[in-house]
C-alpha positions as CSV (number, residue, x, y, z in Angstrom):
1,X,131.6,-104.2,35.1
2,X,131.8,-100.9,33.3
3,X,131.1,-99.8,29.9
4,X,129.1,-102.3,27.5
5,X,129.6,-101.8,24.1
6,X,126.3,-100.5,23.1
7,X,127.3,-97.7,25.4
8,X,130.6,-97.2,24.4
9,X,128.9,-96.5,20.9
10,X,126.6,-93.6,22.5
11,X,128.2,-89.9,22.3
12,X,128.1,-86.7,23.8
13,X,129.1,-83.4,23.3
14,X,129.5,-80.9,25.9
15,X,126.1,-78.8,24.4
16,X,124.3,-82.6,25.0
17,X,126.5,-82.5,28.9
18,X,125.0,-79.0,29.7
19,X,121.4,-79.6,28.7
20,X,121.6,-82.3,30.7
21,X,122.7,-80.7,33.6
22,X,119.7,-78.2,33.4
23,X,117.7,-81.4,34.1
24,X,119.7,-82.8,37.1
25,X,121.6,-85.1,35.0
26,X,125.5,-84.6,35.9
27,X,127.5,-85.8,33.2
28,X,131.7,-85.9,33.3
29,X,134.3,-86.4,30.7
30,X,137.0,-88.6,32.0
31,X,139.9,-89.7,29.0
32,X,137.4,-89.2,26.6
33,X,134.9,-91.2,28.5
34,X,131.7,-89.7,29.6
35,X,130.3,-90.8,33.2
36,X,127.0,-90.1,34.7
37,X,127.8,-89.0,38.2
38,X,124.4,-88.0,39.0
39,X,123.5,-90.7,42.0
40,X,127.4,-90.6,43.1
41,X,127.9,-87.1,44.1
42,X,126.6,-88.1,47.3
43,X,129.5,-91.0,47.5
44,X,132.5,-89.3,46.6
45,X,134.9,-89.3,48.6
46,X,135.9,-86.0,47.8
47,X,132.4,-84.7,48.5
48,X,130.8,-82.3,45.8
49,X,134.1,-81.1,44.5
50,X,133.3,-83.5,41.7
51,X,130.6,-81.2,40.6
52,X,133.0,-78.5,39.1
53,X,133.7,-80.9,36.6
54,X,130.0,-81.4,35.5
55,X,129.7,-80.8,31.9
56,X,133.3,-80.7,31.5
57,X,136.5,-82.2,31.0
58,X,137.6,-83.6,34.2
59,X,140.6,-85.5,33.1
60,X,143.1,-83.7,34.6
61,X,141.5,-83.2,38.1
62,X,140.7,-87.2,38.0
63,X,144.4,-87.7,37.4
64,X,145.7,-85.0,40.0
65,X,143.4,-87.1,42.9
66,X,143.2,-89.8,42.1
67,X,145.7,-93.0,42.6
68,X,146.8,-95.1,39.3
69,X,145.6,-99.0,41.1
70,X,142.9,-97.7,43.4
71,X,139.1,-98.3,43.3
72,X,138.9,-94.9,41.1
73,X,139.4,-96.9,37.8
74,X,136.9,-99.4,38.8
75,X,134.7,-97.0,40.2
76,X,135.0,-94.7,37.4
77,X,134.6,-97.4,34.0
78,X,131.4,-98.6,36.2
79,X,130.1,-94.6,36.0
80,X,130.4,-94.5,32.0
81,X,127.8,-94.2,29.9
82,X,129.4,-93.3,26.0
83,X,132.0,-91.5,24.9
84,X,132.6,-88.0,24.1
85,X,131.7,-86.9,20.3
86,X,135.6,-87.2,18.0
87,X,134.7,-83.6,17.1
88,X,135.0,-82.7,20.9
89,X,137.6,-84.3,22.4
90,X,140.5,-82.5,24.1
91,X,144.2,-83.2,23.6
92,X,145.4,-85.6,25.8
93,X,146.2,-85.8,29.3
94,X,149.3,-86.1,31.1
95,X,149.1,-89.1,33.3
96,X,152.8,-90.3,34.0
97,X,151.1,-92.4,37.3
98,X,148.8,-94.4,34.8
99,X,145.6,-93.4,36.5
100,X,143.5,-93.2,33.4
101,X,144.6,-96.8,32.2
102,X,143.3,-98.0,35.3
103,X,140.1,-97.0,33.8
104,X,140.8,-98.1,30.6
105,X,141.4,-101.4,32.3
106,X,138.0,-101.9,34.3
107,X,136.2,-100.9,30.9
108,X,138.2,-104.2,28.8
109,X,140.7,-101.8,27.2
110,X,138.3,-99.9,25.3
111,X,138.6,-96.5,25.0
């Protein structure tokens, strides 16, 4: 499934991410991508690590645990909901495994 266009077109900046957290809204940056992980911090595998990354950039964490052709990519492109404002996004990510184009993958290529 993952991210439709119409939400691929909706941004966020990290201001937008920690308002939204004050409202029990957890919002993650992934690659640039921005996933709502509200109703799957229960369902993470890792258990509520994934909350240190709440209103942040979690590329590097998703990339350090998580494997390149697992259900992670899948899991995460079905999580997105827009894409982090151009102004705010980080340099990028070293992902020699390929995690992140798993992703990239589930979502159609977009990015």
């Amino acid at each position: 499934m993952g991210c439709c266009p119409s939400k691929m077109s909706k941004e966020y900046t990290f201001k937008d991410m920690e308002a939204a957290a004050k409202k029990g809204k957890y919002l993650i940056v992934v690659d640039g991508l921005v996933l709502d992980v509200t109703k799957y911090v229960s369902k993470h595998p890792g258990g509520k690590v994934i909350m240190n990354a709440v209103a942040s950039d979690g590329s590097n964490c998703f990339v350090r645990h998580h494997r390149p052709h697992g259900m992670s990519g899948k899991r995460a492109a079905s999580l997105c909901v827009g894409r982090l404002a151009e102004s705010e996004v980080p340099p990028p990510v070293r992902d020699p495994r390929g995690t992140l184009e798993s992703v990239h993958k589930a979502l159609g290529g977009q990015k």
